[in-house]
C-alpha positions in Angstrom: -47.0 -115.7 -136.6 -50.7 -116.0 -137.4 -50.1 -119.7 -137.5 -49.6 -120.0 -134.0 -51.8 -116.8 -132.6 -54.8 -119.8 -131.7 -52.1 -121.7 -129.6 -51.2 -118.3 -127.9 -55.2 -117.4 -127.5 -55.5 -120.7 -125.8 -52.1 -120.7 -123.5 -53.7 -117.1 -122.3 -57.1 -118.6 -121.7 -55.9 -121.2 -119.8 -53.8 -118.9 -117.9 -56.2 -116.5 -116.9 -58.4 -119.7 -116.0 -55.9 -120.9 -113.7 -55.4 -117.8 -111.9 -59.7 -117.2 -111.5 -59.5 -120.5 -110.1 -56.8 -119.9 -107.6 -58.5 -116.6 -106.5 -62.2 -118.5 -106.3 -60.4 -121.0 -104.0 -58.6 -118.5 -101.7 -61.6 -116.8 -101.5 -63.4 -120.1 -100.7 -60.7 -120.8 -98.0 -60.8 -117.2 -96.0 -64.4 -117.4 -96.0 -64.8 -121.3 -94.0 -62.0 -120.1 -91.8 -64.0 -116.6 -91.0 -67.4 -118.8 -90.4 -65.1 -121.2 -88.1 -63.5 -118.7 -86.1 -67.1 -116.9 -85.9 -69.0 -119.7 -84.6 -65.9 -120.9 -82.3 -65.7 -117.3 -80.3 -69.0 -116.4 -78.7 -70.5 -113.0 -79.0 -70.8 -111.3 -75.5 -72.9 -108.5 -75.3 -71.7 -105.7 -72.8 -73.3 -102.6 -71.4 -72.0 -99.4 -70.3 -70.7 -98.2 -66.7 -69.4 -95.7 -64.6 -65.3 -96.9 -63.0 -62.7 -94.6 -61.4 -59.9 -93.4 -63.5 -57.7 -93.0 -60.8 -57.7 -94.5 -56.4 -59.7 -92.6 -54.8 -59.8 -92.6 -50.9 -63.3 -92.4 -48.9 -64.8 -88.7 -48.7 -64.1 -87.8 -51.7 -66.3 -85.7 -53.6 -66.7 -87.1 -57.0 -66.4 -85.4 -60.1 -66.7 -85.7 -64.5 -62.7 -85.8 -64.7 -62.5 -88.6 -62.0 -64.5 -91.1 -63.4 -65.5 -92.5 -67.1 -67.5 -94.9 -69.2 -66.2 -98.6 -70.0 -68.2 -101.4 -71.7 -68.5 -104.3 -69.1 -69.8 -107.7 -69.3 -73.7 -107.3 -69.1 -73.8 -111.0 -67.5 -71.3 -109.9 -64.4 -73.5 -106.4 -64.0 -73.1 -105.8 -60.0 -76.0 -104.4 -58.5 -76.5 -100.9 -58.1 -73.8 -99.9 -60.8 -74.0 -96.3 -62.6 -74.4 -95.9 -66.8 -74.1 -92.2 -66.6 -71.4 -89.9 -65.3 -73.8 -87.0 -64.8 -75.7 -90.0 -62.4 -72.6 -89.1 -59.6 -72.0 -85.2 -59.8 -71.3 -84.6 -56.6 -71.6 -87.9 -54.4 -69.0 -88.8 -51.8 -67.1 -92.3 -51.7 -67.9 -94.2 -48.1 -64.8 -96.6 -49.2 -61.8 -96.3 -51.1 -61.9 -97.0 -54.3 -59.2 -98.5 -57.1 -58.3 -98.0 -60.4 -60.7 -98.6 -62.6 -63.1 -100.1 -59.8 -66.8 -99.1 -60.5 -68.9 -97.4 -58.4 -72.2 -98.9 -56.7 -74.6 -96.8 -54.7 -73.6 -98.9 -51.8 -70.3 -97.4 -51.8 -71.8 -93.7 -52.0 -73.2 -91.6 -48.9 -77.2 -91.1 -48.6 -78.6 -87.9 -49.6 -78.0 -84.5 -50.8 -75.7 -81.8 -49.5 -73.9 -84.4 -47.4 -70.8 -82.4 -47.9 -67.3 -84.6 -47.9 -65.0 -86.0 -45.8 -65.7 -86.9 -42.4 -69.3 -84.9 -42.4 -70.0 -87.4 -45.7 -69.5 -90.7 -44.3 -70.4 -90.1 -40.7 -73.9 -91.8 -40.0 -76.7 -89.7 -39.9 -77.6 -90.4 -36.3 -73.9 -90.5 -34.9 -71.2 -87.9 -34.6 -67.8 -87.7 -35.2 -65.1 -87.1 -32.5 -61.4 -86.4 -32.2 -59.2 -87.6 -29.6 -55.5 -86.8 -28.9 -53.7 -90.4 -28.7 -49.8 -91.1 -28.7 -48.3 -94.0 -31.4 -48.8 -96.6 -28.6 -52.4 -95.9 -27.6 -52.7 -96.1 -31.7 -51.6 -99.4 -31.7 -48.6 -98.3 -33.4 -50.0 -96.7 -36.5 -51.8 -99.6 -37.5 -55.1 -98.3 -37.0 -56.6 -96.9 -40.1 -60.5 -95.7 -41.2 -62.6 -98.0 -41.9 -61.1 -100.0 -38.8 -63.3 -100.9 -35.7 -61.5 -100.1 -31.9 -62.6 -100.5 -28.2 -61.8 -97.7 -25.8 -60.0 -98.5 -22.3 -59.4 -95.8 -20.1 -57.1 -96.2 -17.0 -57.9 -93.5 -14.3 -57.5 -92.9 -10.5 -60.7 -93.3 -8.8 -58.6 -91.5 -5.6 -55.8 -89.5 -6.1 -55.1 -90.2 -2.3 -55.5 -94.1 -2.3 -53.6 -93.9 -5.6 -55.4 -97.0 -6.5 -55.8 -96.5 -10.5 -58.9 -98.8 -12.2 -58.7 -99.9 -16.2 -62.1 -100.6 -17.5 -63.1 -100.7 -21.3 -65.6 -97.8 -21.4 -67.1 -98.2 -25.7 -66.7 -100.9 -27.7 -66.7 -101.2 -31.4 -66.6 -97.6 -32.5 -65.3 -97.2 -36.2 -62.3 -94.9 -37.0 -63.4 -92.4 -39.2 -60.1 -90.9 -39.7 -56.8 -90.8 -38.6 -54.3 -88.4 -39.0 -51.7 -86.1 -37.4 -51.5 -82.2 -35.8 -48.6 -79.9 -34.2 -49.6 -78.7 -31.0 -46.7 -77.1 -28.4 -47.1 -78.0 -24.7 -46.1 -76.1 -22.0 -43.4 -73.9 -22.3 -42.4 -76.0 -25.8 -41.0 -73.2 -28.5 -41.7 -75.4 -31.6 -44.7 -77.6 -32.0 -44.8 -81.4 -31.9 -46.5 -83.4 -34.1 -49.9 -85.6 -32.2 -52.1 -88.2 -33.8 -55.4 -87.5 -33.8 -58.2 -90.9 -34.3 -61.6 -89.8 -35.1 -64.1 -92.3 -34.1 -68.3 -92.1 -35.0 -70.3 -92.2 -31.9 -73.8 -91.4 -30.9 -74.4 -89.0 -28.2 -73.9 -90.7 -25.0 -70.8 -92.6 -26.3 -69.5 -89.0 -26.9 -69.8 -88.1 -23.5 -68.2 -91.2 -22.0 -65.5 -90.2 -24.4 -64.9 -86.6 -23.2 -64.7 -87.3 -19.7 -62.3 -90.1 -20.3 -60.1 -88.0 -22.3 -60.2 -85.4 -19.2 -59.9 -87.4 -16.8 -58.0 -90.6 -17.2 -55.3 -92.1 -20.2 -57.0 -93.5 -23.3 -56.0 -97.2 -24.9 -57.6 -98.0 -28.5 -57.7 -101.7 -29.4 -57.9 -102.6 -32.8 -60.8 -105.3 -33.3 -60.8 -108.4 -35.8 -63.4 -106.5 -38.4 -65.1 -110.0 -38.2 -65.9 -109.5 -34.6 -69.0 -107.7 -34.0 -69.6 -109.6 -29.8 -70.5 -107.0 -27.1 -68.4 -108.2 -24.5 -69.0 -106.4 -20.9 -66.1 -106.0 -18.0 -66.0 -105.4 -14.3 -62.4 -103.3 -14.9 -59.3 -104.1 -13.5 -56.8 -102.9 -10.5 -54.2 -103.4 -8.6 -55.3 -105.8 -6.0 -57.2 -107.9 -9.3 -54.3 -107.9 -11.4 -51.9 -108.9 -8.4 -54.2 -111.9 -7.7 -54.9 -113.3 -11.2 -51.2 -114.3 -10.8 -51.4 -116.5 -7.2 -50.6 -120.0 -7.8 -53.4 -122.3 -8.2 -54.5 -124.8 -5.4 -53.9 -128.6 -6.1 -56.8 -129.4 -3.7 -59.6 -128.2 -6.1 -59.5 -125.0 -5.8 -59.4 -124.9 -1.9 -56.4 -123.3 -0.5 -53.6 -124.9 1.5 -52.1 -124.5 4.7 -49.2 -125.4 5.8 -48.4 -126.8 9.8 -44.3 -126.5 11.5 -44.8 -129.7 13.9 -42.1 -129.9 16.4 -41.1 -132.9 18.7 -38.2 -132.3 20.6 -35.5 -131.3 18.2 -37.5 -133.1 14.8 -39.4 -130.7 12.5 -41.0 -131.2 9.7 -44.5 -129.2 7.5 -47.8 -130.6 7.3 -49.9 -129.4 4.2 -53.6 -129.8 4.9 
């Protein structure tokens, strides 16, 4: 046995050797591939901000448990962005908001103790005002907040004459809410459900508004929220409505008459 313990010394050495050298060059191996996959994915630095947790509609008064703190691209930062919580105890929400959507000052109402809800996102200089409509004066249900409506009002200028005049009394007033209320009418033993639009107006547009209401029956047209022209109307009535319909003259415009010539028992028109 001691004759051969150098061989076995040696078999070990080389052994051991082999297996160093297979470790050293796995090693060698994971480290390139870490430096290439390093150098291939860029490092992008991110910075902290305030998003919903959860959609949130517009008047909301926000708190701690609705919102939190994710790490966002700092190179796609919007403007007026929030790094605190703390930063929004209390604001309202002028828009509705989705799930993790972060929140800007430009989507917050001005100032302190604005309340929430309608009082929140109503300008400071306007007012808000309810008025009773039915599902076709609200277009159906199609109108929401947010949206922008003109306000026709159809009413009798003469109850005797019974001549009724349509004229489109405001024009772009923004819905600040729309919703629904039980009301009974008359002699009515259950109450029936009316909608009820909210619209923001200043002070003279608010009484246009309740002497409409009074007075005559109310149409709200929904506006193209890309449409901000002021367009101004004489009204229509009867007698204008009847005559935008008259057949049109082929004599430019000027009107034709028509002649019954007779001779003796012929007859025949004349158009002049």
């Amino acid at each position: 046995m001691k004759k051969y313990r150098p061989q076995l010394f040696f078999a070990a050495a080389a052994v051991i050797g082999l297996i160093t050298s297979f470790l050293a060059m796995d090693w060698l191996r994971n480290a390139e591939f870490r430096r290439v996959a390093e150098a291939a994915i860029p490092v992008v630095s991110t910075a902290e901000v305030v998003v919903v947790k959860a959609d949130l509609a517009w008047g909301t008064k926000l708190t701690p448990e609705m919102l939190q703190v994710v790490n966002y691209p700092a190179s796609a930062l919007p403007d007026g962005y929030y790094k605190s919580v703390e930063d929004l105890k209390d604001a309202v929400l002028l828009n509705d908001l989705k799930t993790n959507e972060v929140v800007l000052r430009s989507k917050l109402a001005s100032g302190k103790d604005v309340g929430s809800g309608v009082a929140a996102v109503t300008d400071p200089m306007k007012r808000a005002m309810s008025v009773k409509v039915d599902e076709v004066i609200g277009v159906s249900g199609f109108i929401k907040p947010g949206d922008h409506v003109d306000v026709m009002v159809t009413i009798d200028q003469d109850s005797k004459s019974q001549n009724p005049v349509a004229k489109m009394i405001l024009g772009n007033l923004k819905v600040l809410a729309a919703g629904m209320q039980y009301e009974k009418n008359g002699s009515e033993k259950d109450p029936k459900p009316v909608q009820v639009m909210t619209l923001e107006v200043d002070i003279e547009e608010a009484e246009k508004l309740a002497l409409a209401s009074t007075q005559g029956k109310l149409r709200l047209a929904l506006r193209n929220p890309l449409n901000n022209d002021k367009v101004l109307t004489k009204g229509a009535n009867v007698a204008s409505l009847l005559s935008s319909f008259r057949a049109k003259s082929t004599h430019d415009g000027q009107p034709e008459y028509h002649v019954e010539v007779i001779k003796g028992s012929d007859r025949k028109q004349v158009k002049f």
